[in-house]
Residue frames relative to the residue before (quaternion, step in Angstrom):
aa qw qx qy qz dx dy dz
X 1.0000 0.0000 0.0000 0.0000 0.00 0.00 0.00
X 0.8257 0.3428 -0.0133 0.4479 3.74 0.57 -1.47
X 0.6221 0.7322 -0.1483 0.2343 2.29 1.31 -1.60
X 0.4236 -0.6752 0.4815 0.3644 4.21 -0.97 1.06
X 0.3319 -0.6281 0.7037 0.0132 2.84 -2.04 0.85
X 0.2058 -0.7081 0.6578 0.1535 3.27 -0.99 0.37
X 0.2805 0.7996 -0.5211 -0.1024 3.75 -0.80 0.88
X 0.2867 -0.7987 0.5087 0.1452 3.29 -1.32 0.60
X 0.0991 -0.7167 0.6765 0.1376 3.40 -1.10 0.80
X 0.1616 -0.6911 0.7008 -0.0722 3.55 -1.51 1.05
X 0.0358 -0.5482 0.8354 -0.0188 3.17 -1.37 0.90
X 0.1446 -0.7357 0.6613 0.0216 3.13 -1.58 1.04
X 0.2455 -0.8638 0.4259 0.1107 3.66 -0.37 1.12
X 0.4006 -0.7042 0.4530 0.3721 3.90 -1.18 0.01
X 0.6558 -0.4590 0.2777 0.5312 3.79 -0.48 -0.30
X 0.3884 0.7596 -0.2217 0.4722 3.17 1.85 -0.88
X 0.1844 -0.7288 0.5319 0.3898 3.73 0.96 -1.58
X 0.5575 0.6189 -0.4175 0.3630 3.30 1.03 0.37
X 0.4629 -0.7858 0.3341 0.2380 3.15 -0.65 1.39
X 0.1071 -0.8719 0.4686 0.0932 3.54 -0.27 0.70
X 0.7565 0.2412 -0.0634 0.6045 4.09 1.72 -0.42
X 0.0350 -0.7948 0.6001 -0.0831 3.24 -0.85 1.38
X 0.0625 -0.8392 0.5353 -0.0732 3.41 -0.46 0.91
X 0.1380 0.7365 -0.6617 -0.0251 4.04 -1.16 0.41
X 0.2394 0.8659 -0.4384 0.0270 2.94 -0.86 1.18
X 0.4258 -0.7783 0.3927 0.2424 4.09 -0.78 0.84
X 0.0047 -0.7668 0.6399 0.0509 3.41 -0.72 0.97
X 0.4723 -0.5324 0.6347 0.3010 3.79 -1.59 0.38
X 0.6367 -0.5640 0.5028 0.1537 2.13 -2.00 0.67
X 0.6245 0.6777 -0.0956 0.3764 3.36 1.82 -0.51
X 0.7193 0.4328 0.1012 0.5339 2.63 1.79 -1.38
X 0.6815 0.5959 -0.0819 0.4168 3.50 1.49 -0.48
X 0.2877 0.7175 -0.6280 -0.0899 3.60 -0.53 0.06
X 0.1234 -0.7122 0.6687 0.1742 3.26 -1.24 0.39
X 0.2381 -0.6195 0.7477 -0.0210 2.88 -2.11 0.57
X 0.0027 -0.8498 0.5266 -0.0237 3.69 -1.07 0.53
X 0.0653 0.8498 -0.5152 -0.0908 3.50 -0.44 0.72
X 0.5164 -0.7308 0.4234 0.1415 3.04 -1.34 0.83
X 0.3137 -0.7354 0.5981 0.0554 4.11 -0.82 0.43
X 0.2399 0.7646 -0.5964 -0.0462 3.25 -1.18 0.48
X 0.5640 -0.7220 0.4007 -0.0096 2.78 -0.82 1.38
C-alpha cells in the first residue's frame, strides 16, 4: 500500500547515439539492494 518503491527509468544508447533500449522498472524496498559505481572519465 505505502510502502517505498524504488523506480528506474533507462534508456540505453548505440555508439551511433541512437537509442536502441528502453526500460522502467519497480523494485521494493524489501527485496532490493542497490549498489552504484562511479567512473571518471
Amino acid at each position: 500500500p505505502d510502502d517505498p518503491v524504488l523506480e528506474v527509468e533507462q534508456v540505453a544508447f548505440l555508439n551511433t547515439g541512437e537509442p536502441f533500449e528502453y526500460s522502467f522498472a519497480r523494485h521494493r524496498y524489501d527485496k532490493f539492494v542497490f549498489s552504484s559505481v562511479h567512473v571518471r572519465k
